[in-house]
C-alpha positions in Angstrom: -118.6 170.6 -122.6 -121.4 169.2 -120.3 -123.8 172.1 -118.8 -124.1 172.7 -115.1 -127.7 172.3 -115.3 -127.0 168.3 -116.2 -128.4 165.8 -113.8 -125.6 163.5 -111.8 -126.7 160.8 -113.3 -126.4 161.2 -116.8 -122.6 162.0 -115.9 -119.7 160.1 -117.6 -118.3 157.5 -115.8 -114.6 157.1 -114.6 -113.4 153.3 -113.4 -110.3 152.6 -112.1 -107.8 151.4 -109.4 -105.9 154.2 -106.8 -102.9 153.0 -105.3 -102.7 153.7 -101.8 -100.7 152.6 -98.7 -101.5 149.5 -96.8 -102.9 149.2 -94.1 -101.1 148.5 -90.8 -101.5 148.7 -87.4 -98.1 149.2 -86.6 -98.3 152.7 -85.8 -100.5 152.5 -82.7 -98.8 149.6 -81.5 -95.9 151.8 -81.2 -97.5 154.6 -79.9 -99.3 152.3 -77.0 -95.6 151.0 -76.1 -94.0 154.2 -75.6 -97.2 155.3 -73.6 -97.0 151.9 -71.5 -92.9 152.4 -71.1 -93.3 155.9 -69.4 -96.7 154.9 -67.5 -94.4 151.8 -65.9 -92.1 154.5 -64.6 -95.1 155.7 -61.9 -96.6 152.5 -61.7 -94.8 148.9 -62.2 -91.8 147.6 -63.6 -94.0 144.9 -65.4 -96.3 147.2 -67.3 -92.7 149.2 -68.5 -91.4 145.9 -69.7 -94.8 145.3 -71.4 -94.5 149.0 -73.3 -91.2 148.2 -74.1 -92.1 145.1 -76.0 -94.7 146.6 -77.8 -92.2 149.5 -78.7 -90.3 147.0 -80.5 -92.9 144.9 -82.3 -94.4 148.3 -83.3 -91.3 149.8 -84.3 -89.8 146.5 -86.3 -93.4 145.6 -88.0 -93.6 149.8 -89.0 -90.1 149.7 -90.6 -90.0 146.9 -92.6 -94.1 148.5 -94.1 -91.7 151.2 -95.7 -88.1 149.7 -96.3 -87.0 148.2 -98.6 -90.1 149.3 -100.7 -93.3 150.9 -99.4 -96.2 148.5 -99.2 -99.1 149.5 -101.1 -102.5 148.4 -102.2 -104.8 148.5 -105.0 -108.5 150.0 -104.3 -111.0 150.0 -107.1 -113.5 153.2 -107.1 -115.9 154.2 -109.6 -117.0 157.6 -109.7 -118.9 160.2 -112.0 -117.0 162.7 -114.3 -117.8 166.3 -113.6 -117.3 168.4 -116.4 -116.9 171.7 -115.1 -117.3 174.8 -117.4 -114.8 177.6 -117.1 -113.7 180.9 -118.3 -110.6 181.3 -117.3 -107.4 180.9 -120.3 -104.7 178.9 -118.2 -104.5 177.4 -115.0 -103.0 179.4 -111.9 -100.1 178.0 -110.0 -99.5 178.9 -106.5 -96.3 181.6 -106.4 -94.0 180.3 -103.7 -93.8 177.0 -105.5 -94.9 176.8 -109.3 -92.6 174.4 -109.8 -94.7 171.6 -108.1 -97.8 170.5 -110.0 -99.9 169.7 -106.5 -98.7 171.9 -103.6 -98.4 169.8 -100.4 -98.6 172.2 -97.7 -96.6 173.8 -95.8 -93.7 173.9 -98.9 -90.9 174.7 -96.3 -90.0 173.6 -93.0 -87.9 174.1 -90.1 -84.8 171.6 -90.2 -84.1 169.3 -87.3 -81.1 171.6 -86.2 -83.7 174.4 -85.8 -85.8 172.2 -83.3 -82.3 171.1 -81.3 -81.2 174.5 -81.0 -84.7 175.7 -79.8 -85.1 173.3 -77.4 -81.2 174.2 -76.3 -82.0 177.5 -76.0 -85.2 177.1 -73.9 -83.9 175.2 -71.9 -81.4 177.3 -71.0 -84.3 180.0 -70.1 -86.3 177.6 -68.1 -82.9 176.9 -65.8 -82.6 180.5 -64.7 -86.0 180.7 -64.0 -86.6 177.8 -62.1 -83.1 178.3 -60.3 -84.4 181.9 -59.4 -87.7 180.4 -57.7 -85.2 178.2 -55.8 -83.5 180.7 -54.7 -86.0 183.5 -54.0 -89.1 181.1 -52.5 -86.7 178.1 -51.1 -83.6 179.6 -50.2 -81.5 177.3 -52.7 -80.6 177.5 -56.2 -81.0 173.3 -55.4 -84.1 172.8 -54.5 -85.8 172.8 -58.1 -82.9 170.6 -59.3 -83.6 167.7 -56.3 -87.6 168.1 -56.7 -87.1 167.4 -60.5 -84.5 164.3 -59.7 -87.1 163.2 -57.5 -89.9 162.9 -59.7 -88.3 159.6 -61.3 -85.5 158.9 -58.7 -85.1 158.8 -54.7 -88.4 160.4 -53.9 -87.8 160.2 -50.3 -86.2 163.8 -50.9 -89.3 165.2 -51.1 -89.9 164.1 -47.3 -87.2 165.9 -46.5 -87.5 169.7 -46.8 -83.7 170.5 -46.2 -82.7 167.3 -48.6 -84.5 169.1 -51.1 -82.0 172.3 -50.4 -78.9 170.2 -50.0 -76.5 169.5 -53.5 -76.4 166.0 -54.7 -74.4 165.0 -57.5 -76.9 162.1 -58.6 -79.5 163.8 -58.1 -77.9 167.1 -60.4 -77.1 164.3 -63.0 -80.6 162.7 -63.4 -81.9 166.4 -63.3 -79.7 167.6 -66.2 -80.3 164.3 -68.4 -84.4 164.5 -67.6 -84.2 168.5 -68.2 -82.3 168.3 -71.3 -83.6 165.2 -73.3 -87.3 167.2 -72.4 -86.5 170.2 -73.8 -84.6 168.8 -77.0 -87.7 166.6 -77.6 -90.0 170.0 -77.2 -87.3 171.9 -79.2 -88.1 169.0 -81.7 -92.0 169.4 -81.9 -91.9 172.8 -81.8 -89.9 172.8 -85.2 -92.1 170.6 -86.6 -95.2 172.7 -85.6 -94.5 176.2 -85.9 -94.6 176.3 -90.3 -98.1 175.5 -89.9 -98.6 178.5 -88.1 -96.8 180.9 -90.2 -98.7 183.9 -89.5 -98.8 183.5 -85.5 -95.2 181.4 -84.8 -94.7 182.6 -81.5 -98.2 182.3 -79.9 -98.1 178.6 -80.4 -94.8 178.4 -78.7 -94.8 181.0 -76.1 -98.5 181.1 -75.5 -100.7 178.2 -76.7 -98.4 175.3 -76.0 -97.2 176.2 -72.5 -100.6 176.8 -71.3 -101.8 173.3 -72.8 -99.0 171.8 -70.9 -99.3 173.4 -67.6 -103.1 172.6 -67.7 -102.8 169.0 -68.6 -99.7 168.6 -66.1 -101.8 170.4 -63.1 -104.7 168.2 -64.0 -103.1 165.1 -63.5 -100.3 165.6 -61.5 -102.5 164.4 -58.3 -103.2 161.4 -59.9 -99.5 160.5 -60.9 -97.8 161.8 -58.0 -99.2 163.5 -55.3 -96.7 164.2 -53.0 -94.9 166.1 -56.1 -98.0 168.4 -56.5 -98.0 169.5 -53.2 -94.6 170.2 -53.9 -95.0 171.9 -57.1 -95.6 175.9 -57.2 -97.9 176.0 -60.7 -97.3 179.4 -61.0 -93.6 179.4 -61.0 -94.0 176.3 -63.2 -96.5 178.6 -66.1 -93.8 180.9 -66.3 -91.1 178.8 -66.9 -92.9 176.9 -69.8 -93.7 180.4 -71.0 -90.3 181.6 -71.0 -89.0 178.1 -72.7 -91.7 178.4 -75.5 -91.1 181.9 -76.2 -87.2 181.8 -76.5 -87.3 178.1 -78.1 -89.7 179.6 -80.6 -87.6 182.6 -81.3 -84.7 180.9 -82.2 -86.8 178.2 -84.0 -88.3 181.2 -86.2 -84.5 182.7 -86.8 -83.3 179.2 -88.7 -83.2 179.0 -92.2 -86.4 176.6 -93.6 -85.5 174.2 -96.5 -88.1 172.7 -98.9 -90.3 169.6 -98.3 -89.3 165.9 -100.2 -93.0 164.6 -99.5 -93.2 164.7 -103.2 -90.0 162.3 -103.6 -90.4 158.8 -103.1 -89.3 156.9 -100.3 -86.5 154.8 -102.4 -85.1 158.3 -103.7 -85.1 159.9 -100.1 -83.5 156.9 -98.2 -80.7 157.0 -101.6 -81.3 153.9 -102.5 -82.3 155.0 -106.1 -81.2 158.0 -107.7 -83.3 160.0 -110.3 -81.8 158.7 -113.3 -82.0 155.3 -111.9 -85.9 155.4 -111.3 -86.3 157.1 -115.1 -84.4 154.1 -116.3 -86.8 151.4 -114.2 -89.9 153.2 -115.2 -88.8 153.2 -119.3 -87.8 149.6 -118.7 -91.3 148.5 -117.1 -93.5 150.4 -119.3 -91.7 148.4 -122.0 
């Protein structure tokens, strides 16, 4: 066994090919196109239909990197062989998961109920509050409903103080749809967040996150809309994102987590080859 005292360059050395995926730029296509979709909304139709191109080309050229077979390439390295000396009899395995040779971190997650049922439930919380500022600050239970609907649809409401107070069915519809589809997507990210804080679950949701969202919001909403700011009270706002992360993350925490497949390959997750199938390959290849 080489000493530690021996010089790097007198080393063994190891040469060899890694495979790794391939490169592709189809990720940030896709993430530029939903950016351009939503930017469109606030600004032109044009630059909407430009994001939603590039949504598609992202999404299309992304897909077919991974399905039917992932796309991989060949890199050559070279590298020295350290030979470290040890005492130890046998090699320790990590105890929730001794099972897996390489533990790919976190080893349990959150299904994509959990995140659905989160986000349900938050929403829910964020309703009554923001229905209670309507109705203790404005005078209607309606007016947080319409100012919503208005951010995205007939923003001549917000002209109109008593338009704002008065019921409209369209406006309660876009409202609902907008509030909903919001807090499943949050419900969603929350979900997907909250095992990699497994020690602090509900500061991230009920503390960290709504603070980073009502900051970046209030930063920019003078930029996106500034008749909605003026509109906007921030600190009725704050605790309603408080109230939504705290009770989506509660009810994210409560769900029952199921192991990660990140160490099951693509063709075995998607079912289009079994275990015994890909044994069978694999003898027949090698021979």
């Amino acid at each position: 066994m080489a000493s530690h005292a021996e010089k790097p360059d007198k080393l063994p050395m190891i040469a060899g090919e890694v495979r790794l995926p391939a490169p592709t730029s189809a990720p940030i296509v896709f993430a530029l196109g939903i950016a351009l979709l939503f930017a469109g909304l606030v600004t032109s139709a044009s630059l909407s239909m430009l994001g939603a191109v590039l949504f598609v080309v992202g999404a299309v050229s992304w897909f077919r990197e991974v399905f039917p077979q992932e796309k991989h390439v060949e890199v050559a390295f070279r590298e020295p062989v350290a030979l470290p000396a040890t005492s130890r009899g046998r090699v320790e395995r990590l105890a929730v998961a001794p099972d897996v040779p390489r533990v790919l971190l976190p080893v349990e997650i959150y299904p994509v109920s959990a995140g659905v049922k989160g986000g349900l439930a938050g929403s829910v919380a964020m309703a009554v509050l923001a229905c209670l500022y309507g109705l203790l600050k404005q005078g209607s239970i309606w007016y947080p409903i319409n100012l919503l609907a208005a951010t995205g649809y007939r923003q001549q409401l917000m002209l109109d103080q008593s338009s704002l107070k008065a019921f409209h069915l369209e406006s309660f519809l876009i409202a609902s749809v907008i509030h909903l589809l919001t807090s499943v997507l949050v419900g969603l990210l929350y979900g997907a967040m909250l095992p990699m804080f497994p020690r602090r679950p509900i500061f991230l949701g009920g503390v960290l996150a709504p603070v980073l969202w009502t900051g970046l919001l209030h930063a920019m909403m003078d930029l996106i809309n500034p008749l909605l700011a003026s509109r906007v009270d921030w600190w009725w706002f704050a605790a309603s994102q408080f109230a939504f992360g705290i009770v989506a993350g509660l009810v994210v925490v409560r769900q029952q987590r199921v192991r990660i497949k990140q160490v099951i390959p693509f063709a075995m997750r998607a079912g289009i080859e079994s275990l015994g199938a890909r044994s069978k390959n694999q003898r027949e290849d090698q021979r």
